[in-house]
N, C-alpha and C positions, 0 to 999 in steps of 0.2 A: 202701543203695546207690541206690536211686531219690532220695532227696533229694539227694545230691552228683547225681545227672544234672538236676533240675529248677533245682539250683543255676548248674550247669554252661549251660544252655540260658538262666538267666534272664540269667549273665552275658553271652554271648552278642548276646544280642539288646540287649543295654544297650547293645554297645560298635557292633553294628552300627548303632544310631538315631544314636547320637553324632556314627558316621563318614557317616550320611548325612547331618543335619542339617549339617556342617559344607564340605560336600561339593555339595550341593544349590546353585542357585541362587538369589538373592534376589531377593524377591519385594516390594522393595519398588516403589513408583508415584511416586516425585519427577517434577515435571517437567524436560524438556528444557530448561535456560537458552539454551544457545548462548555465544558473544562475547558479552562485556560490557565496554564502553567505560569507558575510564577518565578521568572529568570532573573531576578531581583539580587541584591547585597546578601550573604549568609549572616547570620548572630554571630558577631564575634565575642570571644568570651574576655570578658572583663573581669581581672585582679586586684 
């Protein structure tokens, strides 16, 4: 009986890391770009 409980708790706490890891905020550090301008080809008009 104690193994099905250590079992029971290990699952447990698996599924709680799971749902916090997925749940949690990320942590990563990219910078802020902002607007980025587009210096690209203009429409040229077509006849």
């Amino acid at each position: 009986m104690n193994g099905l409980k250590q079992k029971f708790i290990d699952t447990v706490e698996f599924l709680s890391d799971a749902i916090a890891k997925i749940f949690t905020p990320s942590k990563d550090d990219f910078p802020a770009t902002g607007e980025q301008p587009y210096k690209g080809d203009s429409a040229s008009e077509s006849k």
